[in-house]
C-alpha positions in Angstrom: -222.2 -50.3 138.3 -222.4 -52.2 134.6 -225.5 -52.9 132.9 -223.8 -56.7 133.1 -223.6 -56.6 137.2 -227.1 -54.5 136.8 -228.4 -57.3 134.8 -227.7 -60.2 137.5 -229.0 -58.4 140.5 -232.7 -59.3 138.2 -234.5 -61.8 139.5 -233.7 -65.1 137.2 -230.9 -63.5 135.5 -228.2 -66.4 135.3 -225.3 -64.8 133.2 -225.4 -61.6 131.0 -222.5 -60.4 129.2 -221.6 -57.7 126.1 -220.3 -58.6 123.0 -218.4 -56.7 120.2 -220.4 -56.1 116.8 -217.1 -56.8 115.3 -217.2 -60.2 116.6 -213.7 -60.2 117.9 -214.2 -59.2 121.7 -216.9 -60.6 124.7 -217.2 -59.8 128.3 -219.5 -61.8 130.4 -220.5 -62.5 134.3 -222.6 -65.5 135.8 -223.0 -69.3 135.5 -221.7 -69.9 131.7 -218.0 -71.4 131.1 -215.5 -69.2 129.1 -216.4 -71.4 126.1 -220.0 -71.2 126.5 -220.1 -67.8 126.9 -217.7 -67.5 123.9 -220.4 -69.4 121.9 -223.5 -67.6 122.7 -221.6 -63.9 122.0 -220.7 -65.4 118.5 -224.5 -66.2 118.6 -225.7 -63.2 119.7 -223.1 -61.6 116.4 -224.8 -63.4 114.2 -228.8 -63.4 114.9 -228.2 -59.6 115.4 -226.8 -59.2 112.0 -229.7 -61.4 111.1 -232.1 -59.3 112.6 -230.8 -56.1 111.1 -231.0 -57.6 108.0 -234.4 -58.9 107.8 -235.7 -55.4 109.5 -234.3 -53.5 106.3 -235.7 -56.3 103.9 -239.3 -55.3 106.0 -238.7 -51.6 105.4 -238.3 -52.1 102.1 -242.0 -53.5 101.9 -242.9 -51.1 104.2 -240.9 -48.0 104.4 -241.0 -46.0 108.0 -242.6 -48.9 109.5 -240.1 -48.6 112.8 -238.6 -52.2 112.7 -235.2 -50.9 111.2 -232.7 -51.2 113.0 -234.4 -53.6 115.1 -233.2 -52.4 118.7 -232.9 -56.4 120.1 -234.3 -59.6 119.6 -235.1 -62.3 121.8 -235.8 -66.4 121.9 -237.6 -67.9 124.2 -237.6 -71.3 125.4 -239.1 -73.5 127.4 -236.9 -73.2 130.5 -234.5 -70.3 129.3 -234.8 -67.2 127.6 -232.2 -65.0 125.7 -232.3 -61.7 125.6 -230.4 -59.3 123.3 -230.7 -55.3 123.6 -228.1 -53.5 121.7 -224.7 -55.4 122.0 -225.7 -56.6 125.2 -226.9 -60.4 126.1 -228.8 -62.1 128.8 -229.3 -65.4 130.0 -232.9 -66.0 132.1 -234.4 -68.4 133.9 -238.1 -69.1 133.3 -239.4 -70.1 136.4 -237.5 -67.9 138.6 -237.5 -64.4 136.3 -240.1 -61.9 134.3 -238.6 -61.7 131.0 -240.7 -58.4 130.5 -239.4 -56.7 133.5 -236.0 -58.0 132.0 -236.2 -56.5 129.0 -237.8 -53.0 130.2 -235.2 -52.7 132.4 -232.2 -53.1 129.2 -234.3 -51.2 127.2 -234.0 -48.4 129.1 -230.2 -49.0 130.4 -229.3 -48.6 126.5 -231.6 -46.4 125.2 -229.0 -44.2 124.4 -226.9 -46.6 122.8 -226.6 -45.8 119.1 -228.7 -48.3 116.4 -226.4 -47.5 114.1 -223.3 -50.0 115.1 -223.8 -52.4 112.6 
């Protein structure tokens, strides 16, 4: 099995998907349209780059400090959370999901995936 089909077997899960650093290529299962989905891997893209960026600005300041590469990100809202491990994306529903046993479980589905893609 995929960490994407992985991913939706979690309780709240709604849609999960894998995008490519590159920003040219997305996969995705679950209740988004092909547009929607389209729009939150160019998302993804770009607050991961973000993130990578601001973890090296921090290192900087604070050499060996761990937080470069960041390894994910996440945002959480009121009803939904998005979570981002590696090139991999999830969509979760608050009420119905544990965003900690979300991310534990994508943490360790991609531990082995190299930090080093960006």
């Amino acid at each position: 099995m995929s960490i994407v089909t992985d991913l939706l077997a979690k309780p709240g899960v709604i849609a999960a998907g894998e995008y490519a650093y590159r920003g040219d290529r997305f996969s995705y299962r679950g209740a988004l349209s092909e547009e929607h989905a389209r729009m939150a891997s160019i998302m993804c893209r770009a607050t991961t780059m973000g993130a990578n960026m601001e973890g090296r600005m921090l290192e900087v300041f604070q050499p060996r400090s761990g937080l470069s590469p960041p390894r994910g990100w996440v945002v959480h809202g009121p009803d939904y959370t998005v979570c981002v491990i590696a090139n991999v994306f999830c969509m979760l529903d608050n009420a119905k999901g544990s965003i900690n046993g979300t991310i534990n479980f994508m943490i360790q589905a991609l531990a082995k995936v190299p930090s080093d893609l960006i």
